[in-house]
Z-matrix of the N, CA and C atoms (Angstrom, degrees):
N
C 1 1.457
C 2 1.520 1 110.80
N 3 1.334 2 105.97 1 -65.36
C 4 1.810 3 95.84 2 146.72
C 5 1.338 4 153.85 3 -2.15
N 6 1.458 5 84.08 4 -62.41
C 7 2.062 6 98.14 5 170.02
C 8 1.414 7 106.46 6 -77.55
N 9 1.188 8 96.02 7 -36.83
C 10 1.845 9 75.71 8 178.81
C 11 0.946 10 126.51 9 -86.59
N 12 1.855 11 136.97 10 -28.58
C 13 1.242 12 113.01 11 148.14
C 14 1.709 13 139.00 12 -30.84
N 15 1.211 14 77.50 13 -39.69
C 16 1.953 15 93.76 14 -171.98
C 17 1.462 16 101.62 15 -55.55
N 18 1.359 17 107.88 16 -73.52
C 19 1.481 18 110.37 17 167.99
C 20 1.326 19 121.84 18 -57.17
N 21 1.050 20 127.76 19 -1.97
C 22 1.729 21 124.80 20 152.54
C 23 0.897 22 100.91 21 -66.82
N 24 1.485 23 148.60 22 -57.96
C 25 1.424 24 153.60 23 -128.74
C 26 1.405 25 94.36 24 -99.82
N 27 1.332 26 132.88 25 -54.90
C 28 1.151 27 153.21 26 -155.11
C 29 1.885 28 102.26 27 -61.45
N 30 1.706 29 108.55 28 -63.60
C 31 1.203 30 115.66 29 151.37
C 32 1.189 31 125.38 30 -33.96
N 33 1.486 32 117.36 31 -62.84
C 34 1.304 33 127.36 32 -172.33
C 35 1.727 34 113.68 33 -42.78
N 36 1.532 35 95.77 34 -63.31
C 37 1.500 36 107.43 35 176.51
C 38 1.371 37 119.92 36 -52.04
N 39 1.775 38 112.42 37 -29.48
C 40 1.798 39 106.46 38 -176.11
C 41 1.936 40 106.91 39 -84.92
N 42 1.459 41 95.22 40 -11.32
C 43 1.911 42 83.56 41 170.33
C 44 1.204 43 96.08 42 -113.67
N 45 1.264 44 150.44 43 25.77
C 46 1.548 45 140.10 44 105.74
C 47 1.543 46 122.76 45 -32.43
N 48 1.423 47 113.78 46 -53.82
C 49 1.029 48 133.68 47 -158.10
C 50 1.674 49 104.99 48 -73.06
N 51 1.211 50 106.45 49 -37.18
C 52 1.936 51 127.97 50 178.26
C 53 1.030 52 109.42 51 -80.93
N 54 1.548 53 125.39 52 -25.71
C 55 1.639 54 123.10 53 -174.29
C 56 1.584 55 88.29 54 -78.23
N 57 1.077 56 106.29 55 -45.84
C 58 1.946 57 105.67 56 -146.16
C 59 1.846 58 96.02 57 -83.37
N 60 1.419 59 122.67 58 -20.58
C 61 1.594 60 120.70 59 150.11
C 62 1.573 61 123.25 60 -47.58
N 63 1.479 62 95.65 61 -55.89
C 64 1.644 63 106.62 62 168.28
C 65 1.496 64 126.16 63 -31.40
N 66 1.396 65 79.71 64 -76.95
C 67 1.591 66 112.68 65 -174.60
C 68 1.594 67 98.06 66 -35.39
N 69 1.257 68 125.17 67 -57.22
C 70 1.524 69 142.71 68 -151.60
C 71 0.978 70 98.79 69 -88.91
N 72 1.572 71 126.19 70 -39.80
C 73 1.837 72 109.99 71 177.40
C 74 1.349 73 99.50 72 -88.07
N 75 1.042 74 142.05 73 -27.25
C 76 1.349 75 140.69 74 164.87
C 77 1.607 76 101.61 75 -39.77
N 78 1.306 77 120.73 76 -85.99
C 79 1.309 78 124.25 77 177.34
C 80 1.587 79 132.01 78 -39.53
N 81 1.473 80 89.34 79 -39.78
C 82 1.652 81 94.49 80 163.94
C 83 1.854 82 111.35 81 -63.75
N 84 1.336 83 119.24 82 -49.14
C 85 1.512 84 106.47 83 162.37
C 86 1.110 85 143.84 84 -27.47
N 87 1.283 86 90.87 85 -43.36
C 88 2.004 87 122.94 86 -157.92
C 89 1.991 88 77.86 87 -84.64
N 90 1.074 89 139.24 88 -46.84
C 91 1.603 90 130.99 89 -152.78
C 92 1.762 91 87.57 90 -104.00
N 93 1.300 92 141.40 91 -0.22
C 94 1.194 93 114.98 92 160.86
C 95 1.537 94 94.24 93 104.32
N 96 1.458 95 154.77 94 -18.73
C 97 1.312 96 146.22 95 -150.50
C 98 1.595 97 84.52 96 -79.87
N 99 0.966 98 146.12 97 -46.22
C 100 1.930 99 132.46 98 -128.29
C 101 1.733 100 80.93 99 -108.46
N 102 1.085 101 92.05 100 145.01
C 103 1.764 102 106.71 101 160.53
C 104 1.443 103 122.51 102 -102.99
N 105 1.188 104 112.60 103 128.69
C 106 1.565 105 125.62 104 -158.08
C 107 1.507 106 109.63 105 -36.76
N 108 2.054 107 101.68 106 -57.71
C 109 1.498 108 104.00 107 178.82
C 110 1.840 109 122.38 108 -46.44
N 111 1.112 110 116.26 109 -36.78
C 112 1.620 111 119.14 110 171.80
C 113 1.070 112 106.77 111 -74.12
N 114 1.118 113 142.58 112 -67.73
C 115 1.450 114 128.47 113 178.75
C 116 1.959 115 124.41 114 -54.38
N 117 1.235 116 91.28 115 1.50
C 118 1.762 117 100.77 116 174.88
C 119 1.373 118 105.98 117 -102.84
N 120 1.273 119 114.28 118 -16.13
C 121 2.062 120 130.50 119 -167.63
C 122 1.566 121 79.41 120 -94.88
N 123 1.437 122 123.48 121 -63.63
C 124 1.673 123 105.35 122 -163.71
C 125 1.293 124 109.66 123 -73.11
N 126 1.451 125 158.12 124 3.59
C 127 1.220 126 166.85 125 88.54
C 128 1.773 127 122.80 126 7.39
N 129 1.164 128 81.55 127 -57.29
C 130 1.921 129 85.18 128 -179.70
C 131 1.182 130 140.30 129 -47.12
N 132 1.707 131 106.36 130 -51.49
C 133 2.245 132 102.54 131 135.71
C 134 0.586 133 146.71 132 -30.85
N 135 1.620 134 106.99 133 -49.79
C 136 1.819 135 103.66 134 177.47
C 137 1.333 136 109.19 135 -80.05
N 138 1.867 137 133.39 136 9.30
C 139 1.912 138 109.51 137 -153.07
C 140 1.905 139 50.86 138 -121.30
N 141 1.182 140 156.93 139 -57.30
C 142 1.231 141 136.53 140 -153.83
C 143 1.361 142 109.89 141 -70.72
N 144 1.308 143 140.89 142 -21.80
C 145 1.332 144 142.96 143 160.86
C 146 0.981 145 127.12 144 -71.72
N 147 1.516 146 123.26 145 -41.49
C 148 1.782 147 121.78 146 144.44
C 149 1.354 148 98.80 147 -39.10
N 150 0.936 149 131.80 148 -82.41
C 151 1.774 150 128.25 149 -155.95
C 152 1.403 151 110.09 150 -40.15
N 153 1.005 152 107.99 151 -33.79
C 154 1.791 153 117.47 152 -175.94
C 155 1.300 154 101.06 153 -64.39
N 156 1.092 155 94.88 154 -63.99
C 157 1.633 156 111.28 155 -176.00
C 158 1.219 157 126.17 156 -29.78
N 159 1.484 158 100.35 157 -52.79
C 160 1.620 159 126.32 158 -174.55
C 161 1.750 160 89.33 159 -73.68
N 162 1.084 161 136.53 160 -66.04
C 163 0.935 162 125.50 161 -144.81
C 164 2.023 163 98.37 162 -88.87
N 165 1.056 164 129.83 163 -47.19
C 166 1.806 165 120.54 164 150.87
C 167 1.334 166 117.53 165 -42.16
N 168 0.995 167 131.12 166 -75.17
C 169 1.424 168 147.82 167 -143.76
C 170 1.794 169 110.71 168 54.20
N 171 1.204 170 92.25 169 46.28
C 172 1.554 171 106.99 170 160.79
C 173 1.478 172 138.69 171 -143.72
N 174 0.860 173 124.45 172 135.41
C 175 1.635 174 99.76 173 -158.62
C 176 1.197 175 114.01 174 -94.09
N 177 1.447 176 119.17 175 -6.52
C 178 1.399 177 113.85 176 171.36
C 179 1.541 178 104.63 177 -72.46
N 180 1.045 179 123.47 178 -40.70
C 181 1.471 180 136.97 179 -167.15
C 182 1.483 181 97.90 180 -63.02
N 183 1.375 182 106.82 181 -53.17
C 184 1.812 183 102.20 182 -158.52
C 185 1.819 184 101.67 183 -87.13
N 186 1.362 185 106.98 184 -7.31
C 187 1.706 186 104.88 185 153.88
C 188 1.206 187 113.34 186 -54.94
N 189 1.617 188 107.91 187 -71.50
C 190 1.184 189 109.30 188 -165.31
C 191 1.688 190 129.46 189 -43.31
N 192 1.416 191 92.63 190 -56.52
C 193 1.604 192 132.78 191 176.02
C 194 2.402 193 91.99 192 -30.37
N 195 1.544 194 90.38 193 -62.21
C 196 1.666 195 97.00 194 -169.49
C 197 1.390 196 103.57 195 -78.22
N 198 1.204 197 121.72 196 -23.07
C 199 1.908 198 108.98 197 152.74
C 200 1.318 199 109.23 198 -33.75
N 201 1.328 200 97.91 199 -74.11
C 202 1.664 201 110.66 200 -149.67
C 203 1.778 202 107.29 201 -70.95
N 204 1.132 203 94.69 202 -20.88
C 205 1.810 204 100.41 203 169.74
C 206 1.426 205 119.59 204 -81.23
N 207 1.429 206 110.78 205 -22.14
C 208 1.621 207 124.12 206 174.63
C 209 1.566 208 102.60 207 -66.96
N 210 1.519 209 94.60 208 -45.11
C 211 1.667 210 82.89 209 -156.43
C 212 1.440 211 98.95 210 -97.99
N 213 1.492 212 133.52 211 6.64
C 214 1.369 213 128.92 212 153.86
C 215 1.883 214 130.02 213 -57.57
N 216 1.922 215 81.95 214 -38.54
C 217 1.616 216 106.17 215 -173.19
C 218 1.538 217 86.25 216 -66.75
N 219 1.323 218 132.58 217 -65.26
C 220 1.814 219 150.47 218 -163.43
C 221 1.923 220 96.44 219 -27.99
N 222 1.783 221 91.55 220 -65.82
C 223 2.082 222 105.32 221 -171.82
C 224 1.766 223 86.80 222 -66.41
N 225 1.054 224 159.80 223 -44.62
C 226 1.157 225 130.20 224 -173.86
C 227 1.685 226 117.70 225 -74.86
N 228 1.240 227 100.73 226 -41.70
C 229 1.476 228 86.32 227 171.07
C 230 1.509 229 131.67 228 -72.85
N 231 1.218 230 99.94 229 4.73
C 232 1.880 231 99.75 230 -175.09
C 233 1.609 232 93.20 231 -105.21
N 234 1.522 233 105.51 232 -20.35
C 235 2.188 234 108.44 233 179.72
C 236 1.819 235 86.13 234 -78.78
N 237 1.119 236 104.11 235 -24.74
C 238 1.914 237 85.26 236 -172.52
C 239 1.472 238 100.45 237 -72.48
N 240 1.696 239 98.27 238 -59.02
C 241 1.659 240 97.54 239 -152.64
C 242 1.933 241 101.10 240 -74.15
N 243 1.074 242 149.80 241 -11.04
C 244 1.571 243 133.03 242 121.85
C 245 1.017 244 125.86 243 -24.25
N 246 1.627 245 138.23 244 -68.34
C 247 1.054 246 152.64 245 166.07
C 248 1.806 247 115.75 246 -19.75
N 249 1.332 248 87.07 247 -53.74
C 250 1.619 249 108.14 248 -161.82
C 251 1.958 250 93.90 249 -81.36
N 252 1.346 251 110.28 250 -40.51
C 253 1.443 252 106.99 251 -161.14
C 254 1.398 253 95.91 252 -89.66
N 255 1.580 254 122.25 253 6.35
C 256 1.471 255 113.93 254 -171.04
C 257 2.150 256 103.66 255 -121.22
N 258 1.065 257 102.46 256 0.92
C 259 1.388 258 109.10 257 165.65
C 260 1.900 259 100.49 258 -146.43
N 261 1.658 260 101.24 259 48.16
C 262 1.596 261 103.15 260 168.59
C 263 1.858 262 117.67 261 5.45
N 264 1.233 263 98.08 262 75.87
C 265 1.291 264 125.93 263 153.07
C 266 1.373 265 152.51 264 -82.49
């Protein structure tokens, strides 16, 4: 009976913890502090993990799936930004 309170609480407190992140980057939006491009970079996991999602309907699958798409997007952008810094572009 124990453990599961605990881990009620325990839960409880970590989507406490996500609301009150929200709330604050939310608000920081709303007053202008965040710049669009970063807040479109921390975005990109979750709109590629929906997609997985939608298209698995599993979540182990559409993890995996946005691993391997994370770290595909990662080797192209480091072949770009070389690319670019090696014929100053």
């Amino acid at each position: 009976m124990t453990v599961t309170v605990g881990l009620w609480l325990a839960f409880g407190l970590v989507i406490l913890g996500v609301l009150g992140i929200l709330i604050s980057g939310i608000r920081s939006i709303i007053q202008g502090k965040q710049d669009l491009r970063k807040i479109i970079t921390m975005i990109i996991p979750f709109v590629v993990f929906a997609i997985t999602y939608g298209i698995y309907s599993d979540i182990a699958k559409a993890g995996i799936s946005t691993m391997v798409i994370m770290m595909g997007l990662m080797v192209l952008g480091i072949v770009l930004s070389g690319l670019r810094g090696t014929f100053n572009v």
